[in-house]
C-alpha positions as CSV (number, residue, x, y, z in Angstrom):
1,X,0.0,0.0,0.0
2,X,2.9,2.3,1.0
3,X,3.9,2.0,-2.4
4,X,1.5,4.1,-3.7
5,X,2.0,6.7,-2.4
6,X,6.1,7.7,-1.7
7,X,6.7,8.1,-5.7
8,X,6.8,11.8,-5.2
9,X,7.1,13.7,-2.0
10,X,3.6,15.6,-2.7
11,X,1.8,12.7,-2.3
12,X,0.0,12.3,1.4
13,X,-0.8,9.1,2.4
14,X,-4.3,8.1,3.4
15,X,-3.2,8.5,6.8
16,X,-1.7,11.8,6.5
17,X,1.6,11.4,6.1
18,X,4.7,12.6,3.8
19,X,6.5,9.1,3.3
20,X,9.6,10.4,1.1
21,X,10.3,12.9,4.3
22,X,9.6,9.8,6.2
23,X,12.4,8.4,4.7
24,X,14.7,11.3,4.8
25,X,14.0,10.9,8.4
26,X,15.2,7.3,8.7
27,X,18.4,8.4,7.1
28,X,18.7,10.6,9.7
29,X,18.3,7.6,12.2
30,X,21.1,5.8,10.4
31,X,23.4,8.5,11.0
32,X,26.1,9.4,13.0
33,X,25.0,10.8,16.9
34,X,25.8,14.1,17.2
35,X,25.3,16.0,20.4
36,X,25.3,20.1,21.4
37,X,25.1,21.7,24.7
38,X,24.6,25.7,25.2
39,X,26.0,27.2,28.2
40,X,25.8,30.9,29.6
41,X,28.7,31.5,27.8
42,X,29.7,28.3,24.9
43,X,28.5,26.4,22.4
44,X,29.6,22.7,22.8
45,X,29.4,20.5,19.9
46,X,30.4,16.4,20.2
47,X,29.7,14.0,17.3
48,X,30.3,10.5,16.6
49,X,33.3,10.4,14.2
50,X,33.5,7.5,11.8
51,X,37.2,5.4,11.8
52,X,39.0,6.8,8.4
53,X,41.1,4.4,6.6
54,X,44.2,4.2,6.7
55,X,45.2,5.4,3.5
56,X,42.4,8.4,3.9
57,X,42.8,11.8,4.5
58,X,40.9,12.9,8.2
59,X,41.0,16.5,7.1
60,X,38.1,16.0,4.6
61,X,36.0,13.7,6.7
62,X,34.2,17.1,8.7
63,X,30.8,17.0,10.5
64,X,31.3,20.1,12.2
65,X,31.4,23.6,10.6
66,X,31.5,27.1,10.3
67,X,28.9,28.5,8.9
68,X,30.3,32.1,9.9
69,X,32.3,33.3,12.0
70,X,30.0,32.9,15.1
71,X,27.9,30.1,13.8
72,X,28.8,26.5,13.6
73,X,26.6,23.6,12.7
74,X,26.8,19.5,12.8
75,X,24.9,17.5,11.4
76,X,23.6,13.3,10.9
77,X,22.8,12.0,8.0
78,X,23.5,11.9,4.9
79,X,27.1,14.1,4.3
80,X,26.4,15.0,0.5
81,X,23.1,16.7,1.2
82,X,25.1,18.2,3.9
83,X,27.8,20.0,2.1
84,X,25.0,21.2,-0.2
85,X,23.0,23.1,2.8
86,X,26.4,24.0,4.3
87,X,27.6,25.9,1.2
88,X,23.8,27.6,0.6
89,X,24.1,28.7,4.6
90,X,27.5,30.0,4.3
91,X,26.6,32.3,1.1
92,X,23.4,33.4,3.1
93,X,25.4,34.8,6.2
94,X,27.8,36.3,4.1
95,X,24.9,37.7,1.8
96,X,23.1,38.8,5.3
97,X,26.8,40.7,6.3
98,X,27.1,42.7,3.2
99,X,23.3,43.5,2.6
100,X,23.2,44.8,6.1
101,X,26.6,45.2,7.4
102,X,25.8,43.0,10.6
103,X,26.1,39.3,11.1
104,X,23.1,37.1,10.9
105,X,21.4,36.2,14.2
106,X,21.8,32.3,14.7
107,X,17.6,32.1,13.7
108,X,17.6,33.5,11.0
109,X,20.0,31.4,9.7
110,X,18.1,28.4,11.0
111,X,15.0,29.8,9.7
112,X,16.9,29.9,6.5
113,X,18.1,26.8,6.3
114,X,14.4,25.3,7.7
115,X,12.6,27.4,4.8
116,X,15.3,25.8,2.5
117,X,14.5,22.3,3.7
118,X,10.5,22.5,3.8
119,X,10.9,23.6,0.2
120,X,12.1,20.3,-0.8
121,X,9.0,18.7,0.5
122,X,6.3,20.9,-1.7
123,X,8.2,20.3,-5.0
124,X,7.3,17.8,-7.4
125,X,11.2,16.5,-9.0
126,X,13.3,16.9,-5.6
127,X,13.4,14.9,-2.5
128,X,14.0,16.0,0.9
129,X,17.1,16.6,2.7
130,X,18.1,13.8,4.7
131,X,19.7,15.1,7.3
132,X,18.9,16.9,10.5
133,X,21.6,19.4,12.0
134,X,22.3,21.1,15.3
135,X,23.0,24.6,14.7
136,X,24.7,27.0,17.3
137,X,26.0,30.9,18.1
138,X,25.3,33.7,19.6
139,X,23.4,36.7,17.8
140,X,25.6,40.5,17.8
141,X,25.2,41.2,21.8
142,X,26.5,37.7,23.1
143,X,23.5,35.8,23.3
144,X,24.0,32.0,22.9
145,X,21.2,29.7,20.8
146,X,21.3,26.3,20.0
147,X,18.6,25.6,17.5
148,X,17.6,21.8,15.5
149,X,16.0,21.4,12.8
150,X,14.3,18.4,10.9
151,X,14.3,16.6,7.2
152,X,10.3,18.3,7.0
153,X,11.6,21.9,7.8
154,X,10.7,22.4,12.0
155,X,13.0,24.0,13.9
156,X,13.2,24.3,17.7
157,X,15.6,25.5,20.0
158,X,17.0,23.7,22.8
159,X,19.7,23.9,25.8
160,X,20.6,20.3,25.0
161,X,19.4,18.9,22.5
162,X,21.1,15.2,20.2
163,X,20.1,13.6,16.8
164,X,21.3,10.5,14.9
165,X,21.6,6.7,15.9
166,X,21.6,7.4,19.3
167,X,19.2,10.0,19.6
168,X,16.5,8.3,21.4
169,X,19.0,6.4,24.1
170,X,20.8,10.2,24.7
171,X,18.1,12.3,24.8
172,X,16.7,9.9,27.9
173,X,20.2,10.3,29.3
174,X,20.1,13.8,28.7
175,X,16.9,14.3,30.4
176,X,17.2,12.0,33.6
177,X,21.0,14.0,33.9
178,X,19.1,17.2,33.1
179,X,19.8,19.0,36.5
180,X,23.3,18.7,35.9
181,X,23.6,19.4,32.3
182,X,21.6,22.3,33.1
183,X,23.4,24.3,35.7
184,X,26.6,23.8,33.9
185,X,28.2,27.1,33.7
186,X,31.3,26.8,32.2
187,X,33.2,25.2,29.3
188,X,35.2,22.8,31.2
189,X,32.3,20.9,33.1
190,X,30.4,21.2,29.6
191,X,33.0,19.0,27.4
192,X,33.2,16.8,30.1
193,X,29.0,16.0,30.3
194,X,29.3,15.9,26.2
195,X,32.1,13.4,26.9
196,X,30.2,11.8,29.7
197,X,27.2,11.3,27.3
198,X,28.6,9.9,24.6
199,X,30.8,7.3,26.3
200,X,27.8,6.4,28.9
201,X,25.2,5.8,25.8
202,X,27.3,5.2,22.8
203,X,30.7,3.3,24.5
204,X,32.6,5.8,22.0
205,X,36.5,6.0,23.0
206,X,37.9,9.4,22.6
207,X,39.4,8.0,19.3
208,X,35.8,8.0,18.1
209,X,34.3,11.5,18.9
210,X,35.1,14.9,18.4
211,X,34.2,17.6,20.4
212,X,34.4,21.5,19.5
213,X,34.2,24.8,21.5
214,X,32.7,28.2,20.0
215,X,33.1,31.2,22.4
216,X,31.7,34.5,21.6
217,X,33.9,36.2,19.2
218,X,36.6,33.7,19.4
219,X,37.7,31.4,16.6
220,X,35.8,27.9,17.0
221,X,38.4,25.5,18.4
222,X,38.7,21.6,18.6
223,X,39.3,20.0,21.8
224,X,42.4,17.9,21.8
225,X,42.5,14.5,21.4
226,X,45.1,14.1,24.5
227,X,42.2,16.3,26.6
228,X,39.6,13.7,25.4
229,X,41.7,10.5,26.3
230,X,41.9,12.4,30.0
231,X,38.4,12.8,30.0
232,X,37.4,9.4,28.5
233,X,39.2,7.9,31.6
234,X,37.6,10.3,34.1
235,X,34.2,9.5,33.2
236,X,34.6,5.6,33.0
237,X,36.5,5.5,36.4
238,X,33.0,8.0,37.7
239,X,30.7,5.2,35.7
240,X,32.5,2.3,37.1
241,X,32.3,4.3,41.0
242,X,28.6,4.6,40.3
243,X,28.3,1.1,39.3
244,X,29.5,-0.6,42.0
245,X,27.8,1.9,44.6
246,X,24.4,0.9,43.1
247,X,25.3,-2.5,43.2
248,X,26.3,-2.7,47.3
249,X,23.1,-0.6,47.8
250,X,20.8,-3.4,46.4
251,X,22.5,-5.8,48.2
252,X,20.9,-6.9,51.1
């Protein structure tokens, strides 16, 4: 039955749905987790970073970027769509700074790029993007935003907010550890709950993830891998301390 209607992404179903963005959202699912946290004062960005081989460049393998100087966005899903959006969103904030000779708030380049999705799900001959991407900054007086948005063209805006394979195992994390997350104040205890999440729901070794920093009016910058390996140990010595405390209290 669901054949008949996902041959073109105008079609709704009898049940009232759009299967092709549907499907765009499954490849999202697929995807590699990606994570973002906004403090008072940062933007913290961790994704899932896929093994290169060993004959492969790392330097072109990128799921975070800079959309502008004070705007950086991940993504999961699928990486050619990606770079498409990417490029578009870059030629919009630069388009935004010489129209009106002040950088783009972070919504309005989300809006942008959510506008620019939805698009692709009202057009007969195009599919939908299929990716979903985390998109943080702060707007010209120092404001921090962290804003998502979907294959079908929604946007939110979160404090904390994940997407990919393990979305749905992280965002319970996320929200059972939301005290803490929340009344994280600076960068330091940040990284180490974006560390903390991906290693407690995803097992990822620092090897595996990379985590960036973007600080109002200062240049976006990659935690080291050394800093990670630190972390990584901190967190599963705390996991392994919790673990065994849990287990003495249930014994009788």
């Amino acid at each position: 039955m669901a054949a008949r209607y996902d041959r073109a992404v105008t079609i709704y179903s009898p049940d009232g749905h759009l299967l092709q963005v549907e499907y765009a959202q499954e490849a999202v699912r697929r995807g590699s987790t990606v994570v973002g946290l906004r403090t008072n004062n940062a933007i913290v960005i961790g994704v899932e970073k896929r093994s290169a081989g060993e004959l492969q460049e790392e330097r072109v393998v990128r799921k975070i970027c800079l959309l502008d100087d004070h705007l950086v966005m991940t993504f999961s899903g699928l990486t050619a769509d990606a770079r498409i959006l990417v490029g578009r969103a870059q030629m919009e904030a630069q388009s935004h700074r010489l129209n009106f000779e002040k950088p783009a708030t972070v919504e309005y380049i989300t809006r942008y790029i959510a506008q620019l999705k939805q698009n692709y799900t009202q057009s007969n001959g195009r599919r939908p993007f299929g990716l979903s991407c985390l998109v943080g900054g702060f707007d010209e007086d120092g404001t921090p935003h962290l804003f998502q948005t979907e294959p079908s063209g929604i946007f939110y805006e979160w404090r904390a907010s994940t997407t990919g394979r393990s979305s749905q195992p992280v965002r319970d994390y996320m929200d059972k550890h939301a005290d803490e997350i929340l009344a994280c104040a600076d960068e330091a205890t940040a990284v180490k709950h974006i560390v903390r999440t991906l290693v407690s729901v995803s097992s990822l070794k620092h090897s595996q993830m990379e985590v960036a920093v973007l600080r109002y009016r200062q240049p976006l910058r990659m935690i080291d891998g050394k800093v990670l390996a630190d972390l990584e140990r901190s967190v599963r010595a705390e996991l392994e301390a919790e673990t065994e405390a849990n287990r003495r209290t249930r014994v009788p």
